[in-house]
C-alpha positions in Angstrom: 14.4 -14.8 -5.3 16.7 -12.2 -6.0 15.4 -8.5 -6.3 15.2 -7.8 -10.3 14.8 -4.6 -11.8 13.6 -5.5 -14.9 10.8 -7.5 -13.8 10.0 -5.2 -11.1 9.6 -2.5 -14.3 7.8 -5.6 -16.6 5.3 -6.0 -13.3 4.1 -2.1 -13.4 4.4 -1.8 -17.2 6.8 0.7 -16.5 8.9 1.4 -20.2 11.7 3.8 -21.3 14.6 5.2 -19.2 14.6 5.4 -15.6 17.2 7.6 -13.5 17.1 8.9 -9.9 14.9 12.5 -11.3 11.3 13.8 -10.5 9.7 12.1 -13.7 10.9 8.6 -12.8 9.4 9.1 -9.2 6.4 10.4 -10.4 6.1 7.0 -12.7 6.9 4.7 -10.5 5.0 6.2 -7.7 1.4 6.0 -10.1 2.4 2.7 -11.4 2.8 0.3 -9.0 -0.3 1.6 -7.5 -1.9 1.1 -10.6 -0.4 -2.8 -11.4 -0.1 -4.3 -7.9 -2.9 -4.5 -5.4 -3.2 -3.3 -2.0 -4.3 -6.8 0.0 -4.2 -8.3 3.1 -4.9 -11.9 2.3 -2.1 -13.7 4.5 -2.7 -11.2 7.1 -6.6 -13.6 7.2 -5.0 -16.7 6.4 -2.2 -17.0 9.2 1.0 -16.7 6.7 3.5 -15.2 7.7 4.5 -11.8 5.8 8.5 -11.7 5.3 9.9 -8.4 4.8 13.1 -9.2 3.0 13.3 -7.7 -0.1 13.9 -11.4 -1.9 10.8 -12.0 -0.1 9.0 -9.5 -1.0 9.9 -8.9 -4.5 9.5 -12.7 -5.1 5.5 -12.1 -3.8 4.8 -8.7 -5.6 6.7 -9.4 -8.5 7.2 -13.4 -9.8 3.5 -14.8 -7.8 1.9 -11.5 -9.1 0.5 -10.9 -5.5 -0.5 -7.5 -3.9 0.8 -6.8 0.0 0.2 -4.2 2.4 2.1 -0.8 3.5 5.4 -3.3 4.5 5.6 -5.1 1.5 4.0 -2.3 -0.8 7.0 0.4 0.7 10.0 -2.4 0.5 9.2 -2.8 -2.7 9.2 0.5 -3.7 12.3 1.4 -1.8 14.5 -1.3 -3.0 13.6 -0.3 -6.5 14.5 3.5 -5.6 17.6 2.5 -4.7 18.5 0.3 -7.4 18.2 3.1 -9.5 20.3 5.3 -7.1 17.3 7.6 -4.9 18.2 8.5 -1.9 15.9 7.5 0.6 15.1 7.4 4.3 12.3 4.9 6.1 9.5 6.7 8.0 7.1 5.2 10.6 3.3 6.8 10.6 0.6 6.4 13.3 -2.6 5.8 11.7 -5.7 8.9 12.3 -7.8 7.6 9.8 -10.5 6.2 12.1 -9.9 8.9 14.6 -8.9 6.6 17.5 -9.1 8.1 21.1 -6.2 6.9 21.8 -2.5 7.8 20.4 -2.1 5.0 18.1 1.6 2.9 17.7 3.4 3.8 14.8 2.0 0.9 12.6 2.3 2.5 8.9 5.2 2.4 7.2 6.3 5.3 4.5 9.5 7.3 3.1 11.1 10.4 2.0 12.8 10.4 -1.1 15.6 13.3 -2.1 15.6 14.5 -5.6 17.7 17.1 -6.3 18.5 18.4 -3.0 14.1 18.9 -2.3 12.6 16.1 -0.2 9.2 14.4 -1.5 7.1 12.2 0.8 6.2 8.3 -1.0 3.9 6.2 -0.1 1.9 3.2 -1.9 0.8 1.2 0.8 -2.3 3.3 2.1 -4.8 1.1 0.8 -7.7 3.6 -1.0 -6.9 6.8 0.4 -3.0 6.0 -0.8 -0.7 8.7 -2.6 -0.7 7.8 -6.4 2.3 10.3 -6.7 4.6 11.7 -4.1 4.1 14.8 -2.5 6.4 17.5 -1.9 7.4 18.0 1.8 6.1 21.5 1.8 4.0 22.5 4.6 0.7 24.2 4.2 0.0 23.4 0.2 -2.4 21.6 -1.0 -1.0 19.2 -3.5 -3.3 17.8 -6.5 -2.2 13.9 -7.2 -4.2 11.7 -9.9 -6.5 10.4 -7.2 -6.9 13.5 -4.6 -5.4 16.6 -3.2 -3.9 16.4 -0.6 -2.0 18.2 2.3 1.0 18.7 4.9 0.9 20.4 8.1 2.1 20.1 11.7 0.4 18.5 14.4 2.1 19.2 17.9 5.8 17.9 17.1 5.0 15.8 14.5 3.5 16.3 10.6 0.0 15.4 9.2 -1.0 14.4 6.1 -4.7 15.1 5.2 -7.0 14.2 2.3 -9.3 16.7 1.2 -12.9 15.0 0.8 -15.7 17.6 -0.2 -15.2 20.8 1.8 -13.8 18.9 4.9 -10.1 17.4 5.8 -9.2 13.5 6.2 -6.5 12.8 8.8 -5.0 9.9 7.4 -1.5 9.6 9.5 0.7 11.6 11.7 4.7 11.3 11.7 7.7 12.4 12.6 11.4 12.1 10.3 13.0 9.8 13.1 14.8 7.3 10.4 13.5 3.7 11.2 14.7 0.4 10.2 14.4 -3.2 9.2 13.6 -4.5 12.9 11.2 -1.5 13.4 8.7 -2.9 10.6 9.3 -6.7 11.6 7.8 -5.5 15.0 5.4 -3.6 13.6 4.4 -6.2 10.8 4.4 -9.1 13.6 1.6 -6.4 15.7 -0.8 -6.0 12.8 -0.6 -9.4 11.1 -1.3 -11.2 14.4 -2.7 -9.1 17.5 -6.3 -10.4 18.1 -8.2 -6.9 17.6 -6.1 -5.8 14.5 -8.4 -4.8 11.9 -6.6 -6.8 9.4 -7.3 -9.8 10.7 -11.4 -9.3 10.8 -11.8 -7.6 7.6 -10.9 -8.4 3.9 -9.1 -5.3 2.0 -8.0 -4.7 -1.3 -7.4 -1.4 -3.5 -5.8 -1.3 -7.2 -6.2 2.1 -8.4 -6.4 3.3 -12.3 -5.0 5.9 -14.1 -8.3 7.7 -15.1 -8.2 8.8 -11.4 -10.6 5.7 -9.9 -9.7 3.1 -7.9 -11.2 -0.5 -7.5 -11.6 -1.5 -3.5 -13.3 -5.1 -2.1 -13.9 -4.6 1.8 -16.0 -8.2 2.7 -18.6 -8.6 0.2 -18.6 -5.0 -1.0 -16.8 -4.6 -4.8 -16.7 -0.6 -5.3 -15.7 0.5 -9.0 -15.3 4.0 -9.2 -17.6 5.0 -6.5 -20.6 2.4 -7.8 -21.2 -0.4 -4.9 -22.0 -3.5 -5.3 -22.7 -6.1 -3.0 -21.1 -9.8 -3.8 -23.1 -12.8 -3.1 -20.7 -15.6 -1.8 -17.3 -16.2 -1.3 -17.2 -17.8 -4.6 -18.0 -14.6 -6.2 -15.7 -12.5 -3.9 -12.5 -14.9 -4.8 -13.5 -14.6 -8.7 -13.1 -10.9 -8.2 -10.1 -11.3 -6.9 -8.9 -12.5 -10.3 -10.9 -10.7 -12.4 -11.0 -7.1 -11.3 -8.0 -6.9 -8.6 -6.1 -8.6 -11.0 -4.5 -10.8 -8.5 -2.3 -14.2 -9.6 -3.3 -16.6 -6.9 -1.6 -19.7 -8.6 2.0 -19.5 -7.5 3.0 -23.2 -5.6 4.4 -20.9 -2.8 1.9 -17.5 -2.7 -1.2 -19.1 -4.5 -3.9 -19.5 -2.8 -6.9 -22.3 -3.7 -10.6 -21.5 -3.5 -11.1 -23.8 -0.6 -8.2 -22.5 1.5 -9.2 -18.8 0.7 -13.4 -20.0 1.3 -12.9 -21.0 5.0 -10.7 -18.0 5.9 -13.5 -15.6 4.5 -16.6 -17.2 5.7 -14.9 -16.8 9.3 -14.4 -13.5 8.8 -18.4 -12.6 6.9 -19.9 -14.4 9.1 
């Protein structure tokens, strides 16, 4: 289905006039992190994830489905675009769980220019995501509706850190090295189907909300605004899907039944 603006705008209640400036980032940025879920659900039930932006747009936008940092980023991008942003993909390697090892660059992102000053956007970091784009100064901490956060170099690359308490979160490193299309269809074919990928063990979703919370399901566990709360079955996990996610899961093409989405998570909680 072909890439609409309109319904892209009708999907993340975005209203009035849009134009390649700061505000329009700034909205867009907080609203489809706000309106479409961060999810991995055809990551655990062997679909493949197309990339295209038909594809995409025709997952996110017309099913009502949520995606990960491919689809969340396409999305955003194309939209950017249509509304004449100029912007550059960028490839991350993930810190978060402070592997001993240098990670692949498996995390996609991008640098928007506005105005001749370059702003770093993502919406496809799951929980610890940006909810506005940051500027690409070095150094500052930079308050967003859901955290401050922070740029600063790390050998040749950049770092991008979330303060938690008194303490800084490596989430990602990067360089600017422009990627493309075939770098994410590599990277999207690594995560979605390499045994050990932690997609493929572990149920994730995210929507955040504009009073600066965020809903998140890992497994069993449904966290609203900090409060935990452990579901019982897979019934009860897939109603919250619906209910507090807010996900659509009745498309013909991108729905996805009870039973079909039962013995995908039972494998996975057991």
């Amino acid at each position: 289905m072909a890439f609409d603006l309109n319904a892209y705008f009708a999907r993340i209640h975005f209203t009035g006039d849009s134009a390649p400036d700061l505000s329009t980032l700034r909205q867009l940025h907080l609203l489809q992190t706000c309106a479409i879920p961060f999810e991995n659900l055809d990551v655990l039930l062997g679909r493949r994830i197309l990339l295209d932006d038909d594809s995409v747009f025709e997952k996110l936008v017309t099913a009502g489905r949520g995606g990960y940092c491919y689809e969340q980023n396409a999305l955003l991008r194309r939209a950017l675009q249509e509304i004449g942003f100029q912007v550059e993909d960028l490839a991350a390697r993930v810190l978060i769980t402070r592997p001993e090892r240098m990670p692949a660059c498996t995390h996609r992102l991008q640098l928007v220019t506005v105005a001749q000053e370059r702003w770093l956007a993502d919406v496809g970091f799951g929980g610890r995501t940006l909810t506005a784009p940051l500027r690409f100064e070095l150094d500052s901490e930079q308050t967003t509706p859901h955290g401050v956060y922070r740029l600063t170099r790390l050998e040749d690359d950049y770092l991008l850190s979330l303060r938690e308490g008194e303490d800084w979160l490596p989430l990602y490193r990067f360089d600017l090295q422009r990627h493309y299309a075939v770098d994410f269809e590599v990277a999207n074919h690594y995560v979605a189907t390499w045994p050990e990928s932690h997609f493929r063990h572990h149920l994730m979703l995210c929507l955040h909300v504009f009073d600066g919370g965020n809903i998140t399901l890992n497994n069993r566990q449904l966290t609203v605004d900090g409060k935990k709360q452990a579901l019982a079955d897979a019934s009860a996990v897939y109603q919250a899907l619906h209910s507090r996610l807010r996900l659509r899961l009745d498309s013909p093409k991108h729905g996805i039944d009870f039973e079909t989405f039962a013995a995908a998570f039972n494998l996975i909680s057991a």
